[in-house]
TORTI-292814 format. One line per field, with one value per residue (C-alpha): residue in one letter; x, y, z. Coordinates in Angstrom, 3 decimals, always signed. Layout:
<sites>
res: A|... $
east: X|... $
north: Y|... $
up: Z|... $
</sites>
This chain:
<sites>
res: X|X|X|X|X|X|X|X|X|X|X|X|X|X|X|X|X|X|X|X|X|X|X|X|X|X|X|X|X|X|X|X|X|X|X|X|X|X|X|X|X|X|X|X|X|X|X|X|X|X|X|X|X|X|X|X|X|X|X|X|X|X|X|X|X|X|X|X|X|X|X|X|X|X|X|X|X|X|X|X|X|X|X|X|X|X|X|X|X|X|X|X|X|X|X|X|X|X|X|X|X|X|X|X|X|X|X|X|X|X|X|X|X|X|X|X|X|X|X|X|X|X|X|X|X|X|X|X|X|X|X|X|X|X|X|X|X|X|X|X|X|X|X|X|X|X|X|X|X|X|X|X|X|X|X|X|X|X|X|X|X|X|X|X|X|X|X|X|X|X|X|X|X|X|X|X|X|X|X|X|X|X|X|X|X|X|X|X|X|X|X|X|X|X|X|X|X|X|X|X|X|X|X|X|X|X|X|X|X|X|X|X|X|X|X|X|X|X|X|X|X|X|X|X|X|X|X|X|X|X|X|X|X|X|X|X|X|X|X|X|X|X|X|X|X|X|X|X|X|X|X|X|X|X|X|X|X|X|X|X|X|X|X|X|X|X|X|X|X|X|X|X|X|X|X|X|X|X|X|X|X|X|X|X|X|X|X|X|X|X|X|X|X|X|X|X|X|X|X|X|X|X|X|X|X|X|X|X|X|X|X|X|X|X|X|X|X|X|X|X|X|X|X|X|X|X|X|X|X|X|X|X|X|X|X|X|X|X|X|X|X|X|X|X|X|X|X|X $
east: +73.963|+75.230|+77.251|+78.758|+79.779|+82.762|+84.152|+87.909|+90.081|+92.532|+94.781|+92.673|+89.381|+86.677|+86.431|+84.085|+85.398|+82.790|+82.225|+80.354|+79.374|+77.340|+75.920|+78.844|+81.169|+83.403|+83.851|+85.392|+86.358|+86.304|+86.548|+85.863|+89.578|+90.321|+87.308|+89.757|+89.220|+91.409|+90.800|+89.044|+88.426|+87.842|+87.572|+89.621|+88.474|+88.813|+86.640|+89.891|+89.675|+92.306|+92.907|+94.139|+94.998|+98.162|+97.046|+98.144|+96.945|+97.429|+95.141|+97.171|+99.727|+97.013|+97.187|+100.714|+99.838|+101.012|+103.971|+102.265|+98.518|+97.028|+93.515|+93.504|+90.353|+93.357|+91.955|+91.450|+93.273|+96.021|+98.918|+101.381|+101.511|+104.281|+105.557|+102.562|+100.673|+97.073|+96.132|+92.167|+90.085|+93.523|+94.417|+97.405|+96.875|+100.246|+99.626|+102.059|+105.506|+105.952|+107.350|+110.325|+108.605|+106.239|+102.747|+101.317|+98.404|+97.201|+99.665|+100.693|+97.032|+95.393|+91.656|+93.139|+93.920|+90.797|+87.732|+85.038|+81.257|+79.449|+76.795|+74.547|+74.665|+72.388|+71.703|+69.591|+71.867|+75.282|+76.091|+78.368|+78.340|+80.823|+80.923|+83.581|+83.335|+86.392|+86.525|+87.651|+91.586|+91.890|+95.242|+95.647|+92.397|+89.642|+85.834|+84.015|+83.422|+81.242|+82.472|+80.743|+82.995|+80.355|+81.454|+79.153|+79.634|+77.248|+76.226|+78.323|+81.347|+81.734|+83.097|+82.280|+83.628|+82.045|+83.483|+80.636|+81.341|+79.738|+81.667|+80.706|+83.415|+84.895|+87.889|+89.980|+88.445|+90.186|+90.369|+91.076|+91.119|+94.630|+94.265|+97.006|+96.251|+98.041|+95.674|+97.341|+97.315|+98.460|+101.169|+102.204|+105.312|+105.930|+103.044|+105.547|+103.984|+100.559|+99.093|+97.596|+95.588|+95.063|+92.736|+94.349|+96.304|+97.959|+99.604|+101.642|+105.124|+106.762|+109.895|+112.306|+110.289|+107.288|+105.578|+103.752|+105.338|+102.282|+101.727|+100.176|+102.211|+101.274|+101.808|+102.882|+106.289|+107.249|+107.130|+103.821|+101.647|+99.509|+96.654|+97.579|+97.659|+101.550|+103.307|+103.385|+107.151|+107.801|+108.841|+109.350|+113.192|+113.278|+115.818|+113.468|+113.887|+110.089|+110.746|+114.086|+112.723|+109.867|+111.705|+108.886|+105.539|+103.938|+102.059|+98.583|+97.051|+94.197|+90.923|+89.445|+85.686|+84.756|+81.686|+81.950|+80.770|+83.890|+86.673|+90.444|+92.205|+92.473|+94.610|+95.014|+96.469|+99.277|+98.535|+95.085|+93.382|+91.400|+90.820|+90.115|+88.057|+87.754|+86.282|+85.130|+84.021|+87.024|+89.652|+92.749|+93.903|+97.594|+98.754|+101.589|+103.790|+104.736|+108.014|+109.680|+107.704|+110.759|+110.349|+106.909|+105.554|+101.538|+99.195|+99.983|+103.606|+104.267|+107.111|+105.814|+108.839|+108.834|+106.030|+104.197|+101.313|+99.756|+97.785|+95.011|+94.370|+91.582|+91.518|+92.354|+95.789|+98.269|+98.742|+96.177|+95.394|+98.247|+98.178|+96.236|+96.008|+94.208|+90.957|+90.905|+89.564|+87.534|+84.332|+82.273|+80.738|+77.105|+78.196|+77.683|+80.078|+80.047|+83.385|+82.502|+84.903|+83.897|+86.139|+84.838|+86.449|+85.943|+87.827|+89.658 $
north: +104.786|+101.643|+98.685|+96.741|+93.546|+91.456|+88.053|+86.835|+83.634|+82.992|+80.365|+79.554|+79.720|+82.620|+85.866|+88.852|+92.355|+94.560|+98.610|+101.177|+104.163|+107.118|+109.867|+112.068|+109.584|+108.657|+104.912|+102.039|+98.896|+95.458|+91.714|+88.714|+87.733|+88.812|+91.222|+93.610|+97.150|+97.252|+101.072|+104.485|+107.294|+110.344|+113.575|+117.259|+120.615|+120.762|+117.790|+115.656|+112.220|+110.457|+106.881|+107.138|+103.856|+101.723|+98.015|+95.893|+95.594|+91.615|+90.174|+87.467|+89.636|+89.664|+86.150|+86.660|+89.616|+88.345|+91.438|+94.560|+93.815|+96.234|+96.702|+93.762|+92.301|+91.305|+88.493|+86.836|+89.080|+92.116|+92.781|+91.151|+88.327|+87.872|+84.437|+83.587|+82.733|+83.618|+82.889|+82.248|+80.873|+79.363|+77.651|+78.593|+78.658|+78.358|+80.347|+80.481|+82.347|+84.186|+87.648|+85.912|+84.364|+86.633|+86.373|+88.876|+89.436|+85.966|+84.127|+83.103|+81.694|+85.162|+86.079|+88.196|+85.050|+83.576|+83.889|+85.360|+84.101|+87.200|+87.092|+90.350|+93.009|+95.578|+98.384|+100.459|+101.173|+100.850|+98.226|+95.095|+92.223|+89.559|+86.071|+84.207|+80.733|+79.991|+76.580|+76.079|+75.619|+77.578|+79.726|+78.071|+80.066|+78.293|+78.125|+78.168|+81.611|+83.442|+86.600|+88.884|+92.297|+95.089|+98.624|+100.952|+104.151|+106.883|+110.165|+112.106|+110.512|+108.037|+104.784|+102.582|+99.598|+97.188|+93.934|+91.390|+88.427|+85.448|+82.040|+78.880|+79.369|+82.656|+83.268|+86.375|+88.430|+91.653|+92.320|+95.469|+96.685|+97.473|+99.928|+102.547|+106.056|+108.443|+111.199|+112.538|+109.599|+106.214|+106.935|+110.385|+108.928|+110.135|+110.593|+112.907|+116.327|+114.918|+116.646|+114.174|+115.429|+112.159|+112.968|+111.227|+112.508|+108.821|+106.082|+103.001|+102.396|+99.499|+97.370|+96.549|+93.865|+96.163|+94.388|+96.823|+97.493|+97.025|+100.794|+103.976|+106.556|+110.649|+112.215|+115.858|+116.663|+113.854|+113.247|+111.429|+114.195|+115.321|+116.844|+120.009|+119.167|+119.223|+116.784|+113.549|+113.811|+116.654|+114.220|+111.313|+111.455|+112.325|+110.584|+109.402|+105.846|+105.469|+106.813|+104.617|+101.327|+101.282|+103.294|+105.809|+105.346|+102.170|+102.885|+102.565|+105.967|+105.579|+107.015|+109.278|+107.413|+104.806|+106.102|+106.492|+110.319|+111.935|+111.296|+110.239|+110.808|+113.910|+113.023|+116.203|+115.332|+118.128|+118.576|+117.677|+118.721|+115.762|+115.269|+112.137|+112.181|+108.634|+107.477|+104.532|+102.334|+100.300|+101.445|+102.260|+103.259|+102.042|+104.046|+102.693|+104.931|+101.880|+102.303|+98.831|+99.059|+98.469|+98.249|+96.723|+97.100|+98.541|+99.691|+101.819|+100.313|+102.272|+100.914|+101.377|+102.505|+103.074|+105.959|+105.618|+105.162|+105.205|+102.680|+103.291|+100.519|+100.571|+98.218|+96.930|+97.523|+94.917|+91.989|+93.289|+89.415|+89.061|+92.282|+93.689|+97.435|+97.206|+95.742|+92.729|+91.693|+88.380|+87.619|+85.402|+82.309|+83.176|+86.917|+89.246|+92.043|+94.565|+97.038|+99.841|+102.301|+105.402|+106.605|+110.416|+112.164|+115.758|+118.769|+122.105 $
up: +103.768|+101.880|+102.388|+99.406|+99.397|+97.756|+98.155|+97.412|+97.085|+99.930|+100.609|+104.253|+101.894|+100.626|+102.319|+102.522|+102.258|+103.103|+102.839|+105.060|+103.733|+104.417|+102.854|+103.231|+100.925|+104.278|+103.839|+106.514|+104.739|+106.659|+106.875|+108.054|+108.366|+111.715|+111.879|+110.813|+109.254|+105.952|+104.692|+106.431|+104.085|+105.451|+104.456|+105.182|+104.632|+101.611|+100.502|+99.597|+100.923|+102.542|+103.929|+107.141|+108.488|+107.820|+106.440|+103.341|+99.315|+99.174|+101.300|+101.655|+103.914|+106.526|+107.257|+108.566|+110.422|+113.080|+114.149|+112.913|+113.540|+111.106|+111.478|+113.656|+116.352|+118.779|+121.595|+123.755|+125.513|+124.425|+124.994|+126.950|+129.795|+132.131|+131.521|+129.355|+132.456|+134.012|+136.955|+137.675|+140.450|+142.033|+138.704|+136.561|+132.683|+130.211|+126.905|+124.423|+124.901|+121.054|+122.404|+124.980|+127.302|+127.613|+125.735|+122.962|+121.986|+123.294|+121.060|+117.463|+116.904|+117.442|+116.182|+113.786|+111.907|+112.315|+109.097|+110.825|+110.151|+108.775|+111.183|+110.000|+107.037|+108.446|+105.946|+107.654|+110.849|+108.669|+110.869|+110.565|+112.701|+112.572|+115.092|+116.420|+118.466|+120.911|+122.088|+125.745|+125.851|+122.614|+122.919|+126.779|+128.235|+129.759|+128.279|+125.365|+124.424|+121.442|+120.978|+118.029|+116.693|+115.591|+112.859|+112.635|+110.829|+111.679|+109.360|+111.563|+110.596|+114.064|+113.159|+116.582|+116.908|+119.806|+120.583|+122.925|+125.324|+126.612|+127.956|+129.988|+132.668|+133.916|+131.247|+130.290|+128.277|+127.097|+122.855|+121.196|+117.858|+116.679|+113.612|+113.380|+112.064|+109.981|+109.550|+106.881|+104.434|+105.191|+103.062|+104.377|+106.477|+110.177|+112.456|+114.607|+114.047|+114.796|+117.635|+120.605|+123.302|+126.287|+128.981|+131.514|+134.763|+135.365|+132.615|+133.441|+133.758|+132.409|+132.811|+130.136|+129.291|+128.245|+131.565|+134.128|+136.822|+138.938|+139.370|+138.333|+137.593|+137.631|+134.118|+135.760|+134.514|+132.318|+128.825|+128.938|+130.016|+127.502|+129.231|+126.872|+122.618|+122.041|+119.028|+119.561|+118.659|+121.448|+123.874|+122.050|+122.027|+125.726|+127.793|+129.610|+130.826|+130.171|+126.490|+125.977|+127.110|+124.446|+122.132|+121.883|+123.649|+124.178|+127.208|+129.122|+130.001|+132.896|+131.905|+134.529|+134.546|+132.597|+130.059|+126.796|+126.824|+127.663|+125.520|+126.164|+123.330|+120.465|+117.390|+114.728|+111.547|+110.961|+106.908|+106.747|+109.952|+110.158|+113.994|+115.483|+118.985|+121.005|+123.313|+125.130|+128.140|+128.867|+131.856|+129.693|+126.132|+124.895|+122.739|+120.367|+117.795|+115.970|+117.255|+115.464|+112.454|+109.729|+105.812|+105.990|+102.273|+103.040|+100.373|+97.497|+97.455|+100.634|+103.037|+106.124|+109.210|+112.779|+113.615|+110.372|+112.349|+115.943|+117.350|+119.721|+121.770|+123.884|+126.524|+130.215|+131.472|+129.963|+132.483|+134.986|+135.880|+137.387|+139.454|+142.333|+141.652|+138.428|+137.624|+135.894|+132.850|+134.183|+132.152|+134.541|+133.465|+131.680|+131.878|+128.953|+128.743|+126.128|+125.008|+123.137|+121.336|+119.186|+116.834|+115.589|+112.844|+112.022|+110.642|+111.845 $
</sites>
């Protein structure tokens, strides 16, 4: 196992790009800037190595990366607000309105923006550890939190990604990593003939402004069941209103427990047969087919279009703070909380 390590010039100062790689030649490539994973090679049966996640060859395009969020440590919090607003302990919070007014992705100021201090390069364990300080009102959310964004990548070919908490008042804390695959290259166009397998019997309807509707919603005879591996692009023209309000899926699906030992979500890539297996502790995974990605240029030269790529968000259901049904993502004041998601690649 080996990580290398480079530096480079940006216009918001010096960065690290570092590599994890183990003994099998699969590599992850990450940085600092926005603790966000750049490349993922990964091999098919045949020994040919692909790299199956979207991102960008100027690293200056990821300091705008503020609509596609490739590769991206998204926090404080994901996904959207309603109005921008929390509500904690009796006290409203305002956070910035940059999708409507609703908030995404906690704002134009998001950590994926942010340089990262490189905290630990551990060799031995393949394991990177980067560290972020949050001052209290930073974004509109209360206390000073340090937050730290772990990669690992394993001999087995698990690339586990593990974001930790800790704040001096109860705040929101809810971040996600916001790679999108393409297991057939980056560069391989539609991810529509993937097969996706979600272990989930319930996702989470939304309203035309992508907001939950404050329920849970069976997956039994709609286009959003896929307890059984079908295409991702089965269903995705359905006439669904579901399916037409996002314009493909962009939806929570409700894990059944919340362990990391039995996995959600199966992603086959159609050409290549590498298979993706996740898993992970948190209470939901969104899962979004890049449905309004339009002539973004990505690596290699590649323009980059709707369902390119899907993103696997793990996290707590979008909003949750302002609902009752769902559990929210509160860290308390002094509390550690750790989020944990595997990512584990293998071949047909």
């Amino acid at each position: 196992m080996t990580i290398y390590e480079t530096s480079l010039q940006t216009s918001q100062g010096e960065i690290s790009v570092l590599t994890l790689q183990n003994n099998k030649g699969t590599r992850a490539t990450v940085t600092n800037l926005g603790a966000s994973l750049l490349e993922l090679w990964v091999s098919d049966s045949s020994g040919h190595y692909h790299d199956v996640v979207l991102g960008f060859n100027d690293i200056e395009a990821y300091l705008t990366n503020t609509d596609t969020y490739f590769g991206a440590t998204v926090g404080r919090n994901a996904n959207r607000t309603e109005k921008g607003q929390i509500t904690l302990n009796g006290q409203v919070y305002q956070l910035p309105q940059n999708e409507g007014k609703k908030n995404l992705h906690s704002g134009p100021d998001g950590y994926q923006l942010r340089i990262w201090q490189v905290e630990q390069i551990d060799d031995h364990n393949n394991r990177l550890i980067f560290k972020l300080h949050s001052p209290d009102g930073d974004q509109g959310f209360p206390g000073n939190l340090d937050m730290t964004a772990t990669y690992t990548l394993s001999e087995d070919d698990q690339l586990t990604v593990s974001y930790q908490g800790k704040a001096d008042q109860d705040t929101i804390f809810n971040p996600t990593n916001h790679t999108y695959f393409n297991l057939n290259g980056h560069n391989t166009g539609l991810i529509e003939d993937h097969q996706l397998q979600i272990n989930a019997d319930y996702m989470v309807p939304i309203n035309e402004d992508a907001i939950p509707l404050g329920e849970k919603r069976a997956v039994a005879d709609s286009p959003f069941d896929f307890r059984q591996i079908k295409t991702i692009g089965q269903d995705i023209h359905s006439q669904d209103y579901q399916i037409q309000v996002a314009n493909g899926y962009d939806h929570t699906w409700l894990k059944k427990d919340t362990t990391t030992d039995v996995p959600i979500v199966t992603l086959i890539g159609n050409r290549t047969g590498i298979t993706l297996t996740l898993s992970s502790n948190l209470p939901g995974v969104q899962v979004y087919t890049g449905n309004f990605i339009k002539d973004q240029k990505g690596k290699e030269k590649t323009l980059y279009q709707a369902r390119t790529g899907v993103a696997l968000e793990t996290q707590y259901v979008p909003n949750a703070i302002n609902m009752t049904i769902f559990e929210k993502p509160i860290l308390k004041k002094d509390q550690t909380k750790t989020y944990t998601t595997h990512f584990r690649f293998s071949t047909l």
